[in-house]
C-alpha positions as CSV (number, residue, x, y, z in Angstrom):
1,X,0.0,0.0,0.0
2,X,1.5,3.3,-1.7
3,X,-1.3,5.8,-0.5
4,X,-4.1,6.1,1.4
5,X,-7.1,8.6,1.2
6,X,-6.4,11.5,4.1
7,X,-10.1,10.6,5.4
8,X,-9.7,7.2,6.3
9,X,-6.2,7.3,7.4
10,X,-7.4,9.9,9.8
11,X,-9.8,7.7,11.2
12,X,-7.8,4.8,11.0
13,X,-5.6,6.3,13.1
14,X,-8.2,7.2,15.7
15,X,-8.1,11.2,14.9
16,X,-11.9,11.1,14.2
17,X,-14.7,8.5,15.3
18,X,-16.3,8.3,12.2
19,X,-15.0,8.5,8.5
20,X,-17.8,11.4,8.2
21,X,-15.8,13.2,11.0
22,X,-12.4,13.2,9.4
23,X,-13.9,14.1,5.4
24,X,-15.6,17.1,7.1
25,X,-12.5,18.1,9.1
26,X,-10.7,18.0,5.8
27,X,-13.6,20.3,3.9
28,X,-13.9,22.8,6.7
29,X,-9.7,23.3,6.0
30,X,-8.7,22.1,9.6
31,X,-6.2,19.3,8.4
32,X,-3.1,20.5,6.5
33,X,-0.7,17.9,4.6
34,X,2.8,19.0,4.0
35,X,1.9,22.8,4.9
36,X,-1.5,22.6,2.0
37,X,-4.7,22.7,3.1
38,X,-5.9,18.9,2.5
39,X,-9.5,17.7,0.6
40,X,-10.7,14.2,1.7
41,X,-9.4,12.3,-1.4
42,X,-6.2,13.5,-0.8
43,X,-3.7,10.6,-0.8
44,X,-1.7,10.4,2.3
45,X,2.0,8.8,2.2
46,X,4.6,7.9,4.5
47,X,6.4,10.9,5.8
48,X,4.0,13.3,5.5
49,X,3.3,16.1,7.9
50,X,0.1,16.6,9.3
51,X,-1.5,19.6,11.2
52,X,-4.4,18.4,12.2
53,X,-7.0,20.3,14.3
54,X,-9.9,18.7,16.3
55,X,-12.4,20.3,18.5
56,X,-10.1,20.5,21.7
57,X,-6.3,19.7,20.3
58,X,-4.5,20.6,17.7
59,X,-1.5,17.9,16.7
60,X,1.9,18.3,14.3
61,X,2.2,14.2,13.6
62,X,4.3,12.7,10.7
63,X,3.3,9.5,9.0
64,X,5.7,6.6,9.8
65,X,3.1,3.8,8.0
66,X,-0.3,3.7,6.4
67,X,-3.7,1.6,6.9
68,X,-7.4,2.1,5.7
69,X,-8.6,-0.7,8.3
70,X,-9.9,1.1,11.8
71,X,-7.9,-1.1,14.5
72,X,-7.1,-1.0,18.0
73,X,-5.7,2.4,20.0
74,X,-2.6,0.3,20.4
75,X,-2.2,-0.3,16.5
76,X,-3.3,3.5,15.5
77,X,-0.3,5.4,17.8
78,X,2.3,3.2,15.3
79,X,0.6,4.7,12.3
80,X,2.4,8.6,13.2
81,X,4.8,10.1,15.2
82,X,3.7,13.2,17.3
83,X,6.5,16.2,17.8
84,X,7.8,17.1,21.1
85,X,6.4,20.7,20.4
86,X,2.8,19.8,19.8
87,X,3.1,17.3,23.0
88,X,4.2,20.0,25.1
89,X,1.4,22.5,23.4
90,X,-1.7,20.1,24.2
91,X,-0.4,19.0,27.7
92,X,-0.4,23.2,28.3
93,X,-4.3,23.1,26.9
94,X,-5.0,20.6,29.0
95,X,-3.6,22.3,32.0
96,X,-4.8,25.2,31.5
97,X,-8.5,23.6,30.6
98,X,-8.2,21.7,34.0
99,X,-7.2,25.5,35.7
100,X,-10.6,27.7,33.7
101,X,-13.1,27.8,36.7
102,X,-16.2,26.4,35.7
103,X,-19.3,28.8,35.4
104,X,-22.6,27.0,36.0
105,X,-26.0,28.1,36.4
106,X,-26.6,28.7,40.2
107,X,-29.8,27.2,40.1
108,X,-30.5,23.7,38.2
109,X,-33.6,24.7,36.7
110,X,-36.6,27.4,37.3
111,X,-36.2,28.9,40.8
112,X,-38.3,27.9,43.5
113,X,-41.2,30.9,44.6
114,X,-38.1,30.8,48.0
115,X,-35.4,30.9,45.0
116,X,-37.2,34.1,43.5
117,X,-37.9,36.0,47.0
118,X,-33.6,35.5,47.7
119,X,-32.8,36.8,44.0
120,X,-35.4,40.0,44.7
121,X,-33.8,40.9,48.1
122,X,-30.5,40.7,46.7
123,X,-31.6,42.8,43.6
124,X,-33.2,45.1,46.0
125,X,-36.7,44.9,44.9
């Protein structure tokens, strides 16, 4: 095997759950092969570089082999090669995701008539 289609090699390599995922990834520009923006059909070959960009990472892999055949987490990390830089880069994300208070509503769900009289007082009504 020569090539592979960018699509299916993404999700062969566990990048995207579904096929669907990666080819729409790849229309809405957020996968770059070799510095040029990649279309689905593009043909993927050993030694490429890949930017790839999913909703909450953004990875700098080269290709060290190729598969079309979805396989086990184990079998997918031998597919690329992450750099150093993009490790350190997502491991900051992550930190600083874990850091970001979270904002959640202060009340689950439509305040109690005893919810409503605390909000007025504090509003001064």
């Amino acid at each position: 095997m020569e090539r592979v289609r960018i699509d299916k090699w993404l999700w062969a390599a566990r990048f995207f759950k579904t096929r669907a995922l990666s080819a729409r990834a790849c229309d809405l520009g957020r996968i770059h092969s070799n510095d040029i923006e990649a279309k689905p059909a593009r043909p993927v070959q050993v030694a490429d570089r890949l930017r790839i960009r999913t909703e909450s990472n953004e990875y700098e892999i080269e290709v060290l082999a190729l598969s079309d055949q979805r396989g086990p987490a184990s079998v997918a990390q031998t597919l690329y090669r992450e750099s150093e830089a993009s490790i350190e880069r997502r491991r900051l994300a992550a930190e600083e995701r874990k850091n970001t208070p979270r904002f959640e509503g202060f009340y689950p769900g439509r305040p109690s008539k005893r919810d409503r009289r605390d909000l007025n007082r504090l509003r001064g009504h």
